[in-house]
C-alpha positions in Angstrom: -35.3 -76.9 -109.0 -33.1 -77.6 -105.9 -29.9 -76.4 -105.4 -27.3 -78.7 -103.6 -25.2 -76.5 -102.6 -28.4 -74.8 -100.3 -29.3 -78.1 -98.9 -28.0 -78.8 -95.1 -26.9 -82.4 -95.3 -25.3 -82.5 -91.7 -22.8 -84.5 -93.3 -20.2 -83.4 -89.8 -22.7 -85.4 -87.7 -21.7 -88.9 -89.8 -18.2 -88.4 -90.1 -17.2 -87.9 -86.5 -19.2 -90.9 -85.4 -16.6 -93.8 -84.7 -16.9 -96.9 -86.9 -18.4 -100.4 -85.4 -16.4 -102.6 -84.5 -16.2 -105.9 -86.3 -19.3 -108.1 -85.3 -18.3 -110.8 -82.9 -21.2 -114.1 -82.6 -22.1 -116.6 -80.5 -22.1 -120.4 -81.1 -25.8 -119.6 -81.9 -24.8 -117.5 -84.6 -26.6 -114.0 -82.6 -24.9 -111.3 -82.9 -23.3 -110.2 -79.6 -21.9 -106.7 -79.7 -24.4 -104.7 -81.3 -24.4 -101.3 -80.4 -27.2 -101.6 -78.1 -25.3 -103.8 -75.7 -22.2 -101.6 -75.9 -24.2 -98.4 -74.8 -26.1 -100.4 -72.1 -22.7 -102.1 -71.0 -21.3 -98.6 -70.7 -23.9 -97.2 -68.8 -23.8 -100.4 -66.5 -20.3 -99.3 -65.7 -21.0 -95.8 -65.2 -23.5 -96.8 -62.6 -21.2 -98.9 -60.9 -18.3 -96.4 -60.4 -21.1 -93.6 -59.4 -22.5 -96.1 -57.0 -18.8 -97.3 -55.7 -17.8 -93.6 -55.3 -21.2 -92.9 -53.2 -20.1 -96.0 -50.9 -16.6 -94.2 -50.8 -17.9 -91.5 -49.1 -20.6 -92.5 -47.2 -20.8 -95.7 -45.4 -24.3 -95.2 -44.6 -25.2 -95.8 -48.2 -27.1 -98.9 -49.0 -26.9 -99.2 -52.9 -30.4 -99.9 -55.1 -31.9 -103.2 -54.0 -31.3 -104.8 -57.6 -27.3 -103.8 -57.5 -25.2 -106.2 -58.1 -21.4 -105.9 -59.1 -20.4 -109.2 -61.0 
């Protein structure tokens, strides 16, 4: 018989996750923020800033030949 009480449920790691936000679709009906995009996005704009700083500082620095800041 198992005992509930025994069993590690993790249940810390799913309440401190924030909530999704409320889906937002295009005219095609596809689902645009998914949280796929928002990681990549956010890692987009790391890169830029880490890439921006390096220019910053060095002049010399010729960012990655498929850079490009929109």
């Amino acid at each position: 018989m198992v005992n509930l009480a025994t069993i590690d449920l993790h249940v810390e790691a799913f309440c401190c996750r924030s909530p999704s936000p409320e889906p937002i679709y295009n005219n095609e009906g596809k689902r645009m923020n998914t949280r796929e995009y928002r990681v990549r996005k956010a890692l987009e704009e790391e890169r830029h800033e880490k890439i921006q700083k390096l220019l910053g500082l060095n002049a010399n620095y010729k960012p990655p030949a498929d850079y490009k800041y929109v």
